[in-house]
N, CA, C and O atoms as CSV, one atom per row, in Angstrom:
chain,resi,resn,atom,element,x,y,z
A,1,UNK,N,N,100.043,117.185,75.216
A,1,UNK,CA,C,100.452,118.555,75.386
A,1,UNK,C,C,99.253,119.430,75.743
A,1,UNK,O,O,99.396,120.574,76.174
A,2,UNK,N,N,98.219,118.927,75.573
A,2,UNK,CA,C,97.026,119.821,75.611
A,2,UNK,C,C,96.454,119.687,76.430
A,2,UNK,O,O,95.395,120.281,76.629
A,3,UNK,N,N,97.092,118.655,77.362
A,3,UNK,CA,C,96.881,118.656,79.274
A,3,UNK,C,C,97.476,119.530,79.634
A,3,UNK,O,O,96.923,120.334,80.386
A,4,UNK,N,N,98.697,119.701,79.281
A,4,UNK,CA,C,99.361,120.603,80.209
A,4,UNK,C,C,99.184,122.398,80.067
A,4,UNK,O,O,99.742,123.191,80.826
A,5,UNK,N,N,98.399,122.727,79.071
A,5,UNK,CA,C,98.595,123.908,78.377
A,5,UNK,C,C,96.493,124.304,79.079
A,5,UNK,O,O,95.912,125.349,78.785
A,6,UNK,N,N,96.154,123.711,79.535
A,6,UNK,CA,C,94.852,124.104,80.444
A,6,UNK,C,C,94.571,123.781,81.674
A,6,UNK,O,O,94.312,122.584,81.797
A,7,UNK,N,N,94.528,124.360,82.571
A,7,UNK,CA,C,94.366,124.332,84.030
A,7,UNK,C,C,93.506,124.284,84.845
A,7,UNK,O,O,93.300,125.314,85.487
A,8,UNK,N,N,92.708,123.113,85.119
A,8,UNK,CA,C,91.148,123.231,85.315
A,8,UNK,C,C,91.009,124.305,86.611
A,8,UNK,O,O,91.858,124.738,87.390
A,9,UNK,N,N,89.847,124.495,86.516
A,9,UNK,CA,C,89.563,125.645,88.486
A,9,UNK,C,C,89.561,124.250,89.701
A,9,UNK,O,O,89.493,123.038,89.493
A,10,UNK,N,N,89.637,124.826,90.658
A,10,UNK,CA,C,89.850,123.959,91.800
A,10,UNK,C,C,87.916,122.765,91.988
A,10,UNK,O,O,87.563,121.613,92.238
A,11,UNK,N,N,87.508,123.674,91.762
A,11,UNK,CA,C,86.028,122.762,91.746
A,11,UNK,C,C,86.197,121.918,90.439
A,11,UNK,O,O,85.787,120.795,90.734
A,12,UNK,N,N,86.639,121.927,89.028
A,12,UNK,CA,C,86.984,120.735,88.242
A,12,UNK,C,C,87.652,120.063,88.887
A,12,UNK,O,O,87.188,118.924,88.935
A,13,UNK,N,N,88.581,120.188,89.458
A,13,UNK,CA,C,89.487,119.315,90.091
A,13,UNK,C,C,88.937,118.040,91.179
A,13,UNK,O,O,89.113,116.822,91.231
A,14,UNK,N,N,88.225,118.997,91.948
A,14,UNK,CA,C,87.374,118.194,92.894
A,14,UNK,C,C,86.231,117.051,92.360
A,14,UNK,O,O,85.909,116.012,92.936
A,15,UNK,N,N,85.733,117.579,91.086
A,15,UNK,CA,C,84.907,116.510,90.279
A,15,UNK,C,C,85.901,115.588,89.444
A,15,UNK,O,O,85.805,114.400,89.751
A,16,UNK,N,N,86.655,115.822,88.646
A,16,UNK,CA,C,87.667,114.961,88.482
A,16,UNK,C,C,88.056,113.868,88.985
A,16,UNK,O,O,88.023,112.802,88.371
A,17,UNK,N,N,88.518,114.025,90.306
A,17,UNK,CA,C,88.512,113.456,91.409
A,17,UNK,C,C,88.068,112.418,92.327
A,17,UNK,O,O,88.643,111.406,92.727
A,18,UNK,N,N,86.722,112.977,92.611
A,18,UNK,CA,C,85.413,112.402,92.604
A,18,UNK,C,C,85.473,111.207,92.291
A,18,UNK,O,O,85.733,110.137,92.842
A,19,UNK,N,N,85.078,111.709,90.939
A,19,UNK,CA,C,85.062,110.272,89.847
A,19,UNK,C,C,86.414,109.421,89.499
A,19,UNK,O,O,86.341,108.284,89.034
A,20,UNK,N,N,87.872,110.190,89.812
A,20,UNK,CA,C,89.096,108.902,88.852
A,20,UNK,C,C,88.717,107.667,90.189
A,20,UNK,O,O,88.055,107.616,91.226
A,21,UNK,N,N,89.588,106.813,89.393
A,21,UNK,CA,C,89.505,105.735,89.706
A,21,UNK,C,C,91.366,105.346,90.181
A,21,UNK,O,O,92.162,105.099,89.275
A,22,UNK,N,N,91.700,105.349,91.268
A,22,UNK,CA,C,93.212,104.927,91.852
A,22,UNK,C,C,93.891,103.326,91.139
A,22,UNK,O,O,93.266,102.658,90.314
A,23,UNK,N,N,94.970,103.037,91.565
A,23,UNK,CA,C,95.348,102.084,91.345
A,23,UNK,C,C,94.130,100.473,91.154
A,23,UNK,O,O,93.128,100.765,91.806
A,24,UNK,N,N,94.005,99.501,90.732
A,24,UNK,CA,C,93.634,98.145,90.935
A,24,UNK,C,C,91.835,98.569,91.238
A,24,UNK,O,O,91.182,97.847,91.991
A,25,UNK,N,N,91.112,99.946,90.475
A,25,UNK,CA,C,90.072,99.920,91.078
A,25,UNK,C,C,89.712,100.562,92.122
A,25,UNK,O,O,88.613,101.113,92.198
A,26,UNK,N,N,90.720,100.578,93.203
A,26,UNK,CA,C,90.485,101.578,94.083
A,26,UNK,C,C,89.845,103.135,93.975
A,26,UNK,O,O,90.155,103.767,92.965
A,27,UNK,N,N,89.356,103.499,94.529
A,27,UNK,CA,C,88.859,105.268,94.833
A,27,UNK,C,C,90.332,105.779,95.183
A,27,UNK,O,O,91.071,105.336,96.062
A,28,UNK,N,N,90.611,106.950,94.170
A,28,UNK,CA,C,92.212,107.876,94.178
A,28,UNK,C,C,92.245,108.221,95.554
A,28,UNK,O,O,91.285,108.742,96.121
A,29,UNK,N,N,93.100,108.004,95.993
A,29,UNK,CA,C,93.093,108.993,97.387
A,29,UNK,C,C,94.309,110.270,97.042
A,29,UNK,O,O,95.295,110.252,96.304
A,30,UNK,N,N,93.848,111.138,97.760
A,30,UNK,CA,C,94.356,112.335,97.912
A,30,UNK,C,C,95.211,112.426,98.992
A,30,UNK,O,O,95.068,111.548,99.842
A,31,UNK,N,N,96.193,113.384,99.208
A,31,UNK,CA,C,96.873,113.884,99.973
A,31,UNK,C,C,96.529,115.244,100.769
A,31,UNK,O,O,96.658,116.231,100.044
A,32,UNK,N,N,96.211,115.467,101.800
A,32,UNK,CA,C,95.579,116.546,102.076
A,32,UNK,C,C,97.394,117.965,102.513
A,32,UNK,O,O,97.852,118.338,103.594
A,33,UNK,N,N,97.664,118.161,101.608
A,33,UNK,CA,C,98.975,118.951,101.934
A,33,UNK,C,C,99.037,119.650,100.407
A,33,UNK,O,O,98.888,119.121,99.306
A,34,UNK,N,N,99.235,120.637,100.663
A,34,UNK,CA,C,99.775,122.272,99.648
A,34,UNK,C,C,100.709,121.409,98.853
A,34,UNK,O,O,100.462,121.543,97.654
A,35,UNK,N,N,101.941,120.360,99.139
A,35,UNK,CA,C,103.199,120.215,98.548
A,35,UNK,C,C,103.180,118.868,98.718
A,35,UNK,O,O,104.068,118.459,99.466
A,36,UNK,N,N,102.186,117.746,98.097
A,36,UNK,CA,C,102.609,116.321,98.543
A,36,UNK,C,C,104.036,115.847,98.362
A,36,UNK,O,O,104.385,114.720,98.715
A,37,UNK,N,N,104.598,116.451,97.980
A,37,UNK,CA,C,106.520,115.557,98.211
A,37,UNK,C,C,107.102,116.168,99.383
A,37,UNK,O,O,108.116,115.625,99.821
A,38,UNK,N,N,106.510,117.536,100.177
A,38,UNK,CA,C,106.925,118.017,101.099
A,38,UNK,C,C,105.787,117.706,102.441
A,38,UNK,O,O,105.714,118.400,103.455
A,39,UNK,N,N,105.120,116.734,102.198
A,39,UNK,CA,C,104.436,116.063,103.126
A,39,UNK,C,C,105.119,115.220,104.319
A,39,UNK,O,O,105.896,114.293,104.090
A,40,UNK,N,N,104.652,115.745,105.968
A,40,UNK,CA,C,105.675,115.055,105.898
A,40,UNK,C,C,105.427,113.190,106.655
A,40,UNK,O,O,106.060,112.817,107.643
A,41,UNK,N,N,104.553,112.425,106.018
A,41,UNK,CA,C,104.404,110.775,105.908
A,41,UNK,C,C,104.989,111.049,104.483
A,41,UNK,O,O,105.853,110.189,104.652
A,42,UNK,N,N,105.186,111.385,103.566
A,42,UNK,CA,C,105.818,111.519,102.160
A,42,UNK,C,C,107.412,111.241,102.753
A,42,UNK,O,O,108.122,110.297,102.407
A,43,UNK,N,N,107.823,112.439,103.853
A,43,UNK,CA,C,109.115,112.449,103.972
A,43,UNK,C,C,110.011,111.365,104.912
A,43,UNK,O,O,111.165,110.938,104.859
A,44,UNK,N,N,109.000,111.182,105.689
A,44,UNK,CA,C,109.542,109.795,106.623
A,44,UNK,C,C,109.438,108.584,105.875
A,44,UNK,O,O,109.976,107.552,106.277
A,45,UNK,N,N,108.543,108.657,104.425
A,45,UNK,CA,C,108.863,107.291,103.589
A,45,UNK,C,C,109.722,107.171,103.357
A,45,UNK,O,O,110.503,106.313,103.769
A,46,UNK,N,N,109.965,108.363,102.275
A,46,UNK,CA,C,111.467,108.403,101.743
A,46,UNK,C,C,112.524,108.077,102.246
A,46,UNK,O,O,113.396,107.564,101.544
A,47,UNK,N,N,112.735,108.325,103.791
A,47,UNK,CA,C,113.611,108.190,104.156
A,47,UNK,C,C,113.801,106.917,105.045
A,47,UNK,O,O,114.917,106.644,105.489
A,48,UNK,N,N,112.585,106.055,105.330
A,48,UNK,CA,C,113.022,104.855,105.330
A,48,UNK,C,C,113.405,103.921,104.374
A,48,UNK,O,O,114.227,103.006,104.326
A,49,UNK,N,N,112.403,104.512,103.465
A,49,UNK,CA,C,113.348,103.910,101.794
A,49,UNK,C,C,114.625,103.721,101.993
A,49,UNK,O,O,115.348,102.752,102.220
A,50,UNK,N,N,114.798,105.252,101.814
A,50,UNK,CA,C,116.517,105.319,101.506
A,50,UNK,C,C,117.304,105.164,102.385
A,50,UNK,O,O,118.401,105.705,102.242
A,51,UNK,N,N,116.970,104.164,103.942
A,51,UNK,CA,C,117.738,103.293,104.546
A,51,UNK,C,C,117.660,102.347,104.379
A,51,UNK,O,O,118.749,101.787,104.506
A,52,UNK,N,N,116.802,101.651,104.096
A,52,UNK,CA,C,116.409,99.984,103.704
A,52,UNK,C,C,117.316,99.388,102.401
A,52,UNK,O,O,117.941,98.346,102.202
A,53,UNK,N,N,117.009,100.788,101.520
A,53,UNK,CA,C,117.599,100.509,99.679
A,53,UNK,C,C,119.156,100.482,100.603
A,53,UNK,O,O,119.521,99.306,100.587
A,54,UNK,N,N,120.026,101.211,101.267
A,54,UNK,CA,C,121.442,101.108,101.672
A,54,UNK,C,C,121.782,100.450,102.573
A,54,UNK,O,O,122.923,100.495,103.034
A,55,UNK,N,N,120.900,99.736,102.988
A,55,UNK,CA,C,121.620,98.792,104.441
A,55,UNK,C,C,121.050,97.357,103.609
A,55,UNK,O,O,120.982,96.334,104.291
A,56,UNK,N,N,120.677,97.290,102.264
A,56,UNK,CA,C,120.464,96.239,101.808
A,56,UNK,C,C,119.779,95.410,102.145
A,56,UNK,O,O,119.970,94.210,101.953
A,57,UNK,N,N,118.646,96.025,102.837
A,57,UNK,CA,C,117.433,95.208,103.471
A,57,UNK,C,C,116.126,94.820,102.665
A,57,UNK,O,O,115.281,94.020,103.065
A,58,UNK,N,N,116.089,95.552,101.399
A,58,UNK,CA,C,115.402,95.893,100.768
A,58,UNK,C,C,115.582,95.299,99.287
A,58,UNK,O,O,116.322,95.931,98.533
A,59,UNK,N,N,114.930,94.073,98.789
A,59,UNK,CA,C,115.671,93.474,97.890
A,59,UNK,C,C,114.528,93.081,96.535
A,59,UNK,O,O,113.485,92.480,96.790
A,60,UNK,N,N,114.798,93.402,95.436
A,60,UNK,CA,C,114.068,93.372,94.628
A,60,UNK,C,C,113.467,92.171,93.527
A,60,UNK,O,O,114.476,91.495,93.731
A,61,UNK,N,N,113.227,91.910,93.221
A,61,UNK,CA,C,113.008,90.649,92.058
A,61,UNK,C,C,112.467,91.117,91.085
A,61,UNK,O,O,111.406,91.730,90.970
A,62,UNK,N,N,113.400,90.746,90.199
A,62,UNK,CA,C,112.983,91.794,88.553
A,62,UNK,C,C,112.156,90.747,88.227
A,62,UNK,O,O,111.102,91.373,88.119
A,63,UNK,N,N,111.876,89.616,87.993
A,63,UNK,CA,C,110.568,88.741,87.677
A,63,UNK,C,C,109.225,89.573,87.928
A,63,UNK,O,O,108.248,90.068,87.366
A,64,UNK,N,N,109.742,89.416,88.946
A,64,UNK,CA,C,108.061,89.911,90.219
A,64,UNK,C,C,107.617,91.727,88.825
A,64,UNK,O,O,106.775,91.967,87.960
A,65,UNK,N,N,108.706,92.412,89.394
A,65,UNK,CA,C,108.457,93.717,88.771
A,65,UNK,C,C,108.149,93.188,87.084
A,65,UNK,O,O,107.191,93.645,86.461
A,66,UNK,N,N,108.640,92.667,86.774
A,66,UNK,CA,C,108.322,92.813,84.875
A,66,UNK,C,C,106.860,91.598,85.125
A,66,UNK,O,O,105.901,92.148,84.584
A,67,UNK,N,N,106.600,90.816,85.466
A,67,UNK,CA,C,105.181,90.468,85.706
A,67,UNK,C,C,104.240,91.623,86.088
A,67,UNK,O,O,103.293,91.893,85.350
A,68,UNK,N,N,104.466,92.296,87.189
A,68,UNK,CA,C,103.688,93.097,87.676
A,68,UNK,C,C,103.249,94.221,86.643
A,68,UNK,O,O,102.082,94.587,86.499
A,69,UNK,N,N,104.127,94.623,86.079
A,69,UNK,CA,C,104.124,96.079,84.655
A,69,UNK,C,C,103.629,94.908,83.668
A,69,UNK,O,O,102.464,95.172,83.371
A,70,UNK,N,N,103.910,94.112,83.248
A,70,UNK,CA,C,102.861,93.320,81.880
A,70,UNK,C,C,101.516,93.230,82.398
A,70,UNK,O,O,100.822,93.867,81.606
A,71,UNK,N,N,100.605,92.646,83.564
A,71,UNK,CA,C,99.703,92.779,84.105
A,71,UNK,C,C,99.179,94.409,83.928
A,71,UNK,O,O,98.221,94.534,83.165
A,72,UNK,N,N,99.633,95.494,84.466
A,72,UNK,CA,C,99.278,96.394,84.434
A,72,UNK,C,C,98.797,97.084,82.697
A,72,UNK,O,O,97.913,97.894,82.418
A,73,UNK,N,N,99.701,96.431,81.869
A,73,UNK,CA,C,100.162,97.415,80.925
A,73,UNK,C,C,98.640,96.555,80.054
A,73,UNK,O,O,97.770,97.095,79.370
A,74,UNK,N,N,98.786,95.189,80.398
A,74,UNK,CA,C,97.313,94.567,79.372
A,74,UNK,C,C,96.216,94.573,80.377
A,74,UNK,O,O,95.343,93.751,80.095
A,75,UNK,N,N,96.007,95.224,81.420
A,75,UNK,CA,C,94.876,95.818,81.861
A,75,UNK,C,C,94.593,97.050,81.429
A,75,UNK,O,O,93.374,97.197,81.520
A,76,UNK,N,N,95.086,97.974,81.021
A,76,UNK,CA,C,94.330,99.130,80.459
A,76,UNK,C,C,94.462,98.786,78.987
A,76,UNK,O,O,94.676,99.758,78.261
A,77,UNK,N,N,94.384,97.667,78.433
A,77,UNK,CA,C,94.174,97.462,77.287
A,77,UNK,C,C,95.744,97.710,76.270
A,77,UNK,O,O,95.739,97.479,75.061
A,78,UNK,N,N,96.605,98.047,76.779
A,78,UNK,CA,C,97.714,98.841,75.358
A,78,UNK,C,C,98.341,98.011,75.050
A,78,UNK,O,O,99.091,98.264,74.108
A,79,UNK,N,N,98.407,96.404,75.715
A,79,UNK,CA,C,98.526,94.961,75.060
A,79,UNK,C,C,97.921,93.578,75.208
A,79,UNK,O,O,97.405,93.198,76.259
A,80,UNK,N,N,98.006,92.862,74.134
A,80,UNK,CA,C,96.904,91.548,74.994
A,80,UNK,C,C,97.720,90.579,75.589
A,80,UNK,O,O,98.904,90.706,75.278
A,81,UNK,N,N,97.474,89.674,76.325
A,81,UNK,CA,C,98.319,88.677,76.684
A,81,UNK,C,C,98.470,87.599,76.135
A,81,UNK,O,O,97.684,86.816,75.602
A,82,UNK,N,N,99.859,87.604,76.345
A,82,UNK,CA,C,100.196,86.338,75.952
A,82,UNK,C,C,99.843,85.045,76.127
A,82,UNK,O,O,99.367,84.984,77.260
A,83,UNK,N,N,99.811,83.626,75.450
A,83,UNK,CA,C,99.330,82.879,75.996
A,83,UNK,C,C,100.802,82.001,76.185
A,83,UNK,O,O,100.811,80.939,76.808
């Protein structure tokens, strides 16, 4: 709660930044747009998404996904793995 209740200035932000660290290690990348969901490579995703997810082209494997989130979840440490 005490993230949300302080608002750094735009130069914290930029050091913040700087330094997080993105997905797998990567350097965060940014979005250079006022409204990243009103971006519009944001909006042509979406919306190939949401033809792929309805023309059923687009097919999921809950294995794959619940491997992928256990990996994630005992890399930042909040469980160990199983053996």
């Amino acid at each position: 709660m005490a993230h949300t209740l302080t608002t750094p200035s735009y130069d914290q932000l930029d050091d913040l930044l700087a330094t997080a660290v993105g997905r797998f290690g990567r350097p965060a990348q940014t979005i250079d747009w006022n409204d990243p969901e009103s971006a519009p490579a944001r909006i042509l995703t979406v919306a190939r998404m949401r033809d792929r997810l309805s023309s059923g082209d687009y097919h999921i494997d809950a294995s794959l996904v619940a491997a992928a989130i256990i990996d994630r979840v005992c890399d930042v440490g909040l469980i160990s793995r199983f053996e």
